[in-house]
MARLUMFI-80917 format. One line per field, with one value per residue (C-alpha): residue number from 1; residue in three letters; x, y, z. Coordinates in pm, 1 decimal, padded with zeros to 6 digits, m for minus. Example, Ala and Ser with C-alpha at 12.3 -4.5 7.8 and 13.67 -1.06 7.14 Angstrom:
# MARLUMFI-80917
resi = [1;2]
resn = [ALA;SER]
east = [01230.0;01367.0]
north = [m00450.0;m00106.0]
up = [00780.0;00714.0]
END
This chain:
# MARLUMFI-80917
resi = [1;2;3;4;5;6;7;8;9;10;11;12;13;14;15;16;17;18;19;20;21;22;23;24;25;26;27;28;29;30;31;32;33;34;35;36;37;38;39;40;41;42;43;44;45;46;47;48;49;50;51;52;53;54;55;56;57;58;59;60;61;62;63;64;65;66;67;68;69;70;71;72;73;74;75;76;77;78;79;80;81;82;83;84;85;86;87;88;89;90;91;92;93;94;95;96;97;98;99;100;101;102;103;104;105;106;107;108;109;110;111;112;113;114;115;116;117;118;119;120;121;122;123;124;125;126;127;128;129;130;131;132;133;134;135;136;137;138;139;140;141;142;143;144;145;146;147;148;149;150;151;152;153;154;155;156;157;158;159;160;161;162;163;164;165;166;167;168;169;170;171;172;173;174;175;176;177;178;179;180;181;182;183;184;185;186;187;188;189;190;191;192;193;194;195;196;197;198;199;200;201;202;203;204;205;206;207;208;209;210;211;212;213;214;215;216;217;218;219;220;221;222;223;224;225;226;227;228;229;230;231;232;233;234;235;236;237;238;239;240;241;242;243;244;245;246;247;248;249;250;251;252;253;254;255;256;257;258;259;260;261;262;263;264;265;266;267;268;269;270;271;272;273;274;275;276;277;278;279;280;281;282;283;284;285;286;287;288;289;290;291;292;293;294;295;296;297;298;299;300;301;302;303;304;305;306;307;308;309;310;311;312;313;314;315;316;317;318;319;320;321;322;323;324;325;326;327;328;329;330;331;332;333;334;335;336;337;338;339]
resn = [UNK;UNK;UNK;UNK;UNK;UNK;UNK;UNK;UNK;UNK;UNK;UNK;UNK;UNK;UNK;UNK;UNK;UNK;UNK;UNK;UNK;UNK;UNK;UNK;UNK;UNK;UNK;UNK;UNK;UNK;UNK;UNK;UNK;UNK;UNK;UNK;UNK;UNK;UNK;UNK;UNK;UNK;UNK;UNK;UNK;UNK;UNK;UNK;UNK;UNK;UNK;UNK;UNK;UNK;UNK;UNK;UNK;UNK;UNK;UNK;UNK;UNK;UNK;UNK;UNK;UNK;UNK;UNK;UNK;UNK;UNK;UNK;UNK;UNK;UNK;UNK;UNK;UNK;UNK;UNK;UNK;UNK;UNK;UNK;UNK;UNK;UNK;UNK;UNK;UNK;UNK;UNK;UNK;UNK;UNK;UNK;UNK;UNK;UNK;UNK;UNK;UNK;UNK;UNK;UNK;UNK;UNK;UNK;UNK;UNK;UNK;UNK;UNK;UNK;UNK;UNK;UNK;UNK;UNK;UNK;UNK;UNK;UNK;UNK;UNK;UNK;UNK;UNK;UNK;UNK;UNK;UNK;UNK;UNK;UNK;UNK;UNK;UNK;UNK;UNK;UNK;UNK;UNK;UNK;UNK;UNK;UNK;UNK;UNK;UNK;UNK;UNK;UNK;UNK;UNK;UNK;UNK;UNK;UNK;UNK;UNK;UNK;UNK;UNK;UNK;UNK;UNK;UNK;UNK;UNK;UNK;UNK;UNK;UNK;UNK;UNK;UNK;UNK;UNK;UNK;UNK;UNK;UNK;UNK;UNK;UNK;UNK;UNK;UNK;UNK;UNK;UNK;UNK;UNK;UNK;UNK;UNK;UNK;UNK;UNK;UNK;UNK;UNK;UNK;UNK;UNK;UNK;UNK;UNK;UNK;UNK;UNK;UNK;UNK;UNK;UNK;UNK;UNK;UNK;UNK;UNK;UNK;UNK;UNK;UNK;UNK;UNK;UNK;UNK;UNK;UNK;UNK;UNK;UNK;UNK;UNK;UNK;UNK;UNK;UNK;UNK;UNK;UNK;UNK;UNK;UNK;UNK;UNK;UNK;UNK;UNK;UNK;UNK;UNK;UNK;UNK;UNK;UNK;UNK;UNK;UNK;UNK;UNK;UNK;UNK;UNK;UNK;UNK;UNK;UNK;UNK;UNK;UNK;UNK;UNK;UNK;UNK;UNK;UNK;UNK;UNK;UNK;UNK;UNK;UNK;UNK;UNK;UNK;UNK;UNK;UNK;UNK;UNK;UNK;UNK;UNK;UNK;UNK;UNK;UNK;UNK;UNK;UNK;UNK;UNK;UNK;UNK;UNK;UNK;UNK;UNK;UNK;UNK;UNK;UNK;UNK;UNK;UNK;UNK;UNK;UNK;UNK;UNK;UNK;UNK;UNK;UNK;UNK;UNK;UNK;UNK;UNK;UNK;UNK;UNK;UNK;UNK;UNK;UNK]
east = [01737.7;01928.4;01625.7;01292.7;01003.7;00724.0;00345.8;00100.1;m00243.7;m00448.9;m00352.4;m00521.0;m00382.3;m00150.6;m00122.6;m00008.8;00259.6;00378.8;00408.6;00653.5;00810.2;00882.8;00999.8;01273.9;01321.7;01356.1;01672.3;01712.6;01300.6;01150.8;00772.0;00652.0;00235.3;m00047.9;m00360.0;m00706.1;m01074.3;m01044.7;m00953.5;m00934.6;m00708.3;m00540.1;m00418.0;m00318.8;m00117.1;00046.2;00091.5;00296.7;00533.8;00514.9;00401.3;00104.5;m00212.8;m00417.1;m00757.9;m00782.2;m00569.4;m00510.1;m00419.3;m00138.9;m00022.6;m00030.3;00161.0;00514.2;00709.2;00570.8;00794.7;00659.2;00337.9;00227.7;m00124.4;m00265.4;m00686.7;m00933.1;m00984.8;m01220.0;m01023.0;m00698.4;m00751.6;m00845.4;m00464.8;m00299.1;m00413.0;m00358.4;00030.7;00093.1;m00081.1;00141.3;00460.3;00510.6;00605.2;00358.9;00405.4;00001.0;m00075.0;m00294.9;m00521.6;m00383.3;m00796.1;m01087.0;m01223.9;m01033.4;m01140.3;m01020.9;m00662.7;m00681.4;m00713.6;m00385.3;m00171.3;m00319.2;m00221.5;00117.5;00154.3;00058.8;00294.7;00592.4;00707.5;00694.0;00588.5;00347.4;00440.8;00196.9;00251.5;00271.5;00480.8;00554.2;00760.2;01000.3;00992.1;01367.7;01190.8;00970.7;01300.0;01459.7;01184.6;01184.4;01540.7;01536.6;01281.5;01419.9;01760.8;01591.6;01699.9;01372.0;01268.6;00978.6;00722.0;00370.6;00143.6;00174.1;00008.0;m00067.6;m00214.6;m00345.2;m00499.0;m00552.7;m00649.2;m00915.2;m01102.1;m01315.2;m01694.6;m01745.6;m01546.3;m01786.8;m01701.0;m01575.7;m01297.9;m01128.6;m01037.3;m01006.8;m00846.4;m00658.9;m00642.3;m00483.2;m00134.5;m00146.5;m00247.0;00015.1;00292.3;00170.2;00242.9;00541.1;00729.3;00614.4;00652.2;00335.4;m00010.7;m00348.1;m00601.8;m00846.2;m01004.0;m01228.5;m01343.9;m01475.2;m01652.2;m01481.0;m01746.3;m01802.0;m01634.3;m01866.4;m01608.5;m01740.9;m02017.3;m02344.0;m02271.6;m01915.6;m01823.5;m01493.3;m01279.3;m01287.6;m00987.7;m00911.2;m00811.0;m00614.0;m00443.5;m00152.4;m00022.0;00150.9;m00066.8;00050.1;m00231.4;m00235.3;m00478.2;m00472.1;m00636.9;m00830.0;m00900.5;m00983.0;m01087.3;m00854.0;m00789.3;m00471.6;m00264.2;m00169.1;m00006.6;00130.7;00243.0;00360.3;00468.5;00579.5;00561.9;00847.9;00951.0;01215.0;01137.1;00965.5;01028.4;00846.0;00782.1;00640.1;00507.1;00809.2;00917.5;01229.6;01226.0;01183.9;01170.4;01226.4;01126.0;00982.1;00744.0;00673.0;00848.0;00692.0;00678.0;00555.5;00297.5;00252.0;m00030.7;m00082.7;00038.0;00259.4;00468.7;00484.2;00593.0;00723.3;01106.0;00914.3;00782.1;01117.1;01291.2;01012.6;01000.7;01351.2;01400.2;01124.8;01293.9;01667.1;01476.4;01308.0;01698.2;01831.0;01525.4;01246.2;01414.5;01170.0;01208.0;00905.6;00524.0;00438.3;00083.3;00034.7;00089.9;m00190.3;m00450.2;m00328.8;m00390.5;m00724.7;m00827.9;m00749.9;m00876.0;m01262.8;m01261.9;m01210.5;m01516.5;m01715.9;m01613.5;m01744.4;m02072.6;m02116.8;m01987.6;m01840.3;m01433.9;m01407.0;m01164.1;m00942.2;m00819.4;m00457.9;m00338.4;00050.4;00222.7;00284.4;00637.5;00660.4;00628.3;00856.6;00788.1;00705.7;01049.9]
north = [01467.2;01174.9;00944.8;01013.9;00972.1;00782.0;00766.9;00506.4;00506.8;00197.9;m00086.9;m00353.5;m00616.0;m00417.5;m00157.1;m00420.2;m00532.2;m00233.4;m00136.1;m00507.2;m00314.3;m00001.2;m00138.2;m00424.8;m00397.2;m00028.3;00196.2;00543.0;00553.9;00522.3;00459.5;00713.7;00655.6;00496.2;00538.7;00319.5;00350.2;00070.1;00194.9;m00155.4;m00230.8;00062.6;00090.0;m00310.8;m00223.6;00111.0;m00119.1;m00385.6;m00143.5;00133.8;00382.4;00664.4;00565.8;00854.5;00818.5;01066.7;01064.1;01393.4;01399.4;01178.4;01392.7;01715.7;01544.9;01706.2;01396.5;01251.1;01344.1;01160.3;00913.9;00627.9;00582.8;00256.3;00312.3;00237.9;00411.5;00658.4;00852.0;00906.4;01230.0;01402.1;01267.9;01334.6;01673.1;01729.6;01611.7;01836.0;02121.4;02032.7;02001.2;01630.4;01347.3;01104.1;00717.5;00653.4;00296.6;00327.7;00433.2;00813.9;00873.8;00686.9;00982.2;01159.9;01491.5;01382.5;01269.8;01607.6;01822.6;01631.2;01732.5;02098.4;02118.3;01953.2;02194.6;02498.0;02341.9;02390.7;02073.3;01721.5;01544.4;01258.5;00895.0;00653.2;00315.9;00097.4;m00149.6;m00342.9;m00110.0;m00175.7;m00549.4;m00666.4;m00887.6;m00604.3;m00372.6;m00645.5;m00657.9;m00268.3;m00265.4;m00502.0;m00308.1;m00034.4;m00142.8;m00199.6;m00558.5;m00697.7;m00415.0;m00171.3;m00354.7;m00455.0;m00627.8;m00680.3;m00956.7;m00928.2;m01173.8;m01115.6;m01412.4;m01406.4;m01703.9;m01537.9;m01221.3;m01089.1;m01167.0;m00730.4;m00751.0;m00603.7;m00585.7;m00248.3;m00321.9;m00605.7;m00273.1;m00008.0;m00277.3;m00508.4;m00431.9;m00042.5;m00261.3;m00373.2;00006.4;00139.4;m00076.3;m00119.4;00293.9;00292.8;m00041.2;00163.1;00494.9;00540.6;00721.1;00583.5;00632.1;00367.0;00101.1;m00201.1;m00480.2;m00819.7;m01089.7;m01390.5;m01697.0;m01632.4;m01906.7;m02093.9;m02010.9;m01608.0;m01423.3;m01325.7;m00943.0;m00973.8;m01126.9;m01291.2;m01295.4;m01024.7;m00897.0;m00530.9;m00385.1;m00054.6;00137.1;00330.8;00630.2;00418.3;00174.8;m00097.8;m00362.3;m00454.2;m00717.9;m00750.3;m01090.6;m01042.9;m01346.4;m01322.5;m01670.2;m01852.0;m02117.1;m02251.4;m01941.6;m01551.8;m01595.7;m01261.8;m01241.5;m01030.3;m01094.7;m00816.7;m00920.1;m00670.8;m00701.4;m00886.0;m01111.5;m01171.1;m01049.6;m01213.0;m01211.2;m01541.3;m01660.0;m01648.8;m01882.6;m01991.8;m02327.9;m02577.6;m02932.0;m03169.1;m03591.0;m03871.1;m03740.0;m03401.9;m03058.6;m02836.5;m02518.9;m02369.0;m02117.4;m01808.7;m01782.5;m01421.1;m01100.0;m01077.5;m01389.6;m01275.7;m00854.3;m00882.2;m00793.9;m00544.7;m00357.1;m00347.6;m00217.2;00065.1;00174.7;00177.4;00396.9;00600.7;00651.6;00733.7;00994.8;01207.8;01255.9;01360.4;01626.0;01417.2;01329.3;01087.2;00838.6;00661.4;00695.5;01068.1;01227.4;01256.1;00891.5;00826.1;01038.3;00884.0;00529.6;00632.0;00827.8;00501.0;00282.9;00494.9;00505.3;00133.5;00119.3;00344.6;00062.3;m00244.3;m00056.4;00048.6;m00223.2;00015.1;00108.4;00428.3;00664.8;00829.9;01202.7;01297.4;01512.6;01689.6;01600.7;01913.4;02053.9;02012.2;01618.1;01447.4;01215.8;00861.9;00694.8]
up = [01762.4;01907.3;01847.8;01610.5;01888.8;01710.8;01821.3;01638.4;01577.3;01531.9;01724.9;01513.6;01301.2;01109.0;01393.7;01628.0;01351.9;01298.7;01706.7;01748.2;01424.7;01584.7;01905.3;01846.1;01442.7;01346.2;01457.7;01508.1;01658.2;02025.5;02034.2;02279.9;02237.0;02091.7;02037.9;01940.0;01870.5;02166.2;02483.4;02637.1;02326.9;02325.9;02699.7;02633.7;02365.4;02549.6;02880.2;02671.3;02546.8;02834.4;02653.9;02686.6;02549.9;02407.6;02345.2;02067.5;01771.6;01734.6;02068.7;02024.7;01695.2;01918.9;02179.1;02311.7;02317.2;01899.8;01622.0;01331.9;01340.5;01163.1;01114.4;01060.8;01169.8;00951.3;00601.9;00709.7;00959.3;00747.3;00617.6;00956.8;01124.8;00772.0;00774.6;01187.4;01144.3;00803.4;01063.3;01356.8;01133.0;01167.9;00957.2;00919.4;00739.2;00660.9;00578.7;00193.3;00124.1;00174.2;00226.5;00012.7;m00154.3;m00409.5;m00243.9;00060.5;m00055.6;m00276.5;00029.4;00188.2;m00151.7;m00120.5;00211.5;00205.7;m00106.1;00125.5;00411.7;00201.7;00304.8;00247.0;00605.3;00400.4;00289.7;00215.4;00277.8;m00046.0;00087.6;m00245.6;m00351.5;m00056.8;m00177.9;m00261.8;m00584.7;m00692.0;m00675.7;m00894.6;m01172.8;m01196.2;m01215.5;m01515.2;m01708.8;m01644.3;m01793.1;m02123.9;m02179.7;m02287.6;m02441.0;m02443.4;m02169.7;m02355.4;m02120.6;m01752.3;m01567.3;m01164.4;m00974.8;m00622.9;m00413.1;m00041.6;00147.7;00261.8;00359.6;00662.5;00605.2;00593.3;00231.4;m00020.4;m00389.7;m00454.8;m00177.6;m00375.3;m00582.5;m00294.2;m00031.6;m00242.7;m00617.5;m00518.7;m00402.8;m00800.1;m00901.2;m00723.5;m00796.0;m01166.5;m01221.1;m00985.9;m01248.4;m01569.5;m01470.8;m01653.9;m01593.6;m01654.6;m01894.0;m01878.9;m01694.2;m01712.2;m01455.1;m01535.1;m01270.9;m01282.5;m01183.8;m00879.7;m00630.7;m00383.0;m00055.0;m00049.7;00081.8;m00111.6;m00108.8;m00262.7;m00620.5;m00584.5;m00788.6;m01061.7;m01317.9;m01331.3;m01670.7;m01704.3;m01961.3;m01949.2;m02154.9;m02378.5;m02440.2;m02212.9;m02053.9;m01748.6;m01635.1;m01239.3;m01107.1;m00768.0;m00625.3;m00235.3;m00112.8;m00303.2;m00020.7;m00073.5;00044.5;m00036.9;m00348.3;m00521.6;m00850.9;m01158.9;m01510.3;m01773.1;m02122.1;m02313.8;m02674.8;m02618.5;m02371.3;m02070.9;m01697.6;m01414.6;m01002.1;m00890.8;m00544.9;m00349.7;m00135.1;00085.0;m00076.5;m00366.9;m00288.5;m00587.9;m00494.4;m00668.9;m00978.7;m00748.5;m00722.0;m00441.4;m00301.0;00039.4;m00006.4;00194.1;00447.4;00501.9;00394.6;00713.0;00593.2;00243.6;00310.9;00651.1;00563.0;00324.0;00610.5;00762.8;00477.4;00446.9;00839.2;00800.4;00519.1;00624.2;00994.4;00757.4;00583.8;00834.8;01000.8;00682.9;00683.5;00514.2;00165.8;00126.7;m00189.2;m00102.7;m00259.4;m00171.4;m00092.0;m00483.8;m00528.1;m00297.6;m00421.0;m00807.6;m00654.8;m00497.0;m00812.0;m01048.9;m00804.9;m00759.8;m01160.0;m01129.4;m00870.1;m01138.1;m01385.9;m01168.1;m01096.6;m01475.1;m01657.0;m01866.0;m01994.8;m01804.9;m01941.5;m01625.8;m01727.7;m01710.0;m01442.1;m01417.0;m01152.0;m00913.5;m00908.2;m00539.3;m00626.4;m00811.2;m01082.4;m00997.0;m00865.4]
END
């Protein structure tokens, strides 16, 4: 094919983004549909572009003129368009979580397994991030040694009034889950979660912030700082403590400005400002892939159900107030090994 024909569903905030992607940034791809829980939305969306509008999803996965799809609805209705593309024999880019229940996600592996054929990436867009690339290319060179602890730190200027607690793990922490495994090349065994005092700017039904503890095989720590009303901006950060020294991603900005008794930095807004040339990098290589006949280097259907099995442990954790101990699984052969 001359072009890959690309159909989205879920024309929401990151929907919408990912449309404007699709359209004017991406090459090699012509969006052909869309579809929305919304139908006002949803023929808005497919009127600006000039595309079909499909009221179903599955529709729009069974349609003659979609190739791949990227599916960015809510949470709840991944699994169902997962499984309908691996069915129809298409490619599909699903923003994370893969599905929120581990049985769900586990059904998408068995079936992908069945397909013979890998059609699933899941979008864990850090991983696509030119500084994260840079700090797992250092590790991995061995120049500060074997990696001990690893500090995250996740802050967003603020979240929608639905957030509850258990989605600062299944909504935000899961980024630091995912990309935590995907630096180390490590599994996990453990987990803990602690409640930070609880900040006045948040709503009575969610505890913000909290810290999330894991484990890996090795016995590195990890202690991943959720903080989502922190005010001041979306402010991402990692630091690996190795033997030999010390390898760190700070807030990243386009700018420092040194005057009188001050140095400053501009700080990030949103997660669009922060990952936007992220989400390029990933549509793009995603788009390269599927005309090479899907030899996809990105995070797989088994990297998805791994990030939503750490991250319900991590749930069990916050509800328990207990270290939960997460079983090892082996990797399928039809997956490779975390790259």
């Amino acid at each position: 094919m001359s072009t890959l024909r690309v159909g989205v569903i879920g024309c929401g905030a990151i929907g919408r983004d990912h449309i404007r992607r699709l359209h004017d940034v991406t090459k090699g791809v012509t969006l052909t549909a869309v579809s929305d829980i919304s139908v006002k939305n949803g023929e808005k969306t497919a009127n600006q572009y000039h595309v079909s509008f499909y009221r179903d999803g599955k529709e729009l996965i069974r349609a003659n003129d979609v190739d791949a799809v990227v599916i960015a609805s809510i949470d709840e209705t991944h699994a169902e368009f997962v499984l309908e593309a691996i069915k129809c024999g298409k490619y599909v880019l699903c923003e994370k979580p893969l599905a929120p229940t581990i049985d769900e996600c586990r059904q998408i592996v068995d079936a992908e397994i069945k397909s013979g054929k890998q059609y699933v990436q899941v979008g864990f867009t850090r991983r696509y991030d030119n500084s994260y690339r840079k700090l797992k290319e250092e590790l991995t060179s061995g120049r500060c040694g074997e990696p001990l602890l690893l500090h995250c730190r996740h802050r967003n200027a603020f979240l929608a009034d639905y957030y509850v607690t258990p989605m600062l793990i299944t909504n935000c922490c899961i980024h630091e889950i995912d990309i935590s495994r995907w630096l180390l090349e490590e599994e996990y065994v453990g987990c803990q979660v602690v409640l930070g005092r609880k900040t006045q700017y948040t709503e009575d039904k969610l505890h913000d912030p909290i810290i999330v503890m894991l484990k890996t095989e090795s016995g590195v720590s990890i202690d991943a700082e959720i903080f989502g009303n922190a005010k001041y901006g979306y402010d991402i950060r990692c630091e690996a403590v190795c033997e030999l020294g010390e390898v760190s991603l700070t807030s990243m900005s386009d700018i420092l400005v040194c005057t009188e008794k001050e140095r400053r930095r501009p700080i990030h807004h949103t997660w669009e400002d922060r990952f936007i040339e992220a989400y390029d990098v990933e549509f793009q290589e995603w788009v390269d892939a599927i005309a090479v006949g899907g030899k996809f280097n990105g995070p797989s259907s088994w990297d998805g159900y791994m990030a939503t099995r750490t991250s319900n442990a991590c749930v069990k954790a916050l509800e328990s107030g207990r270290y939960i101990e997460i079983e090892k699984l082996e990797c399928p052969a039809f997956y490779s090994k975390i790259n």
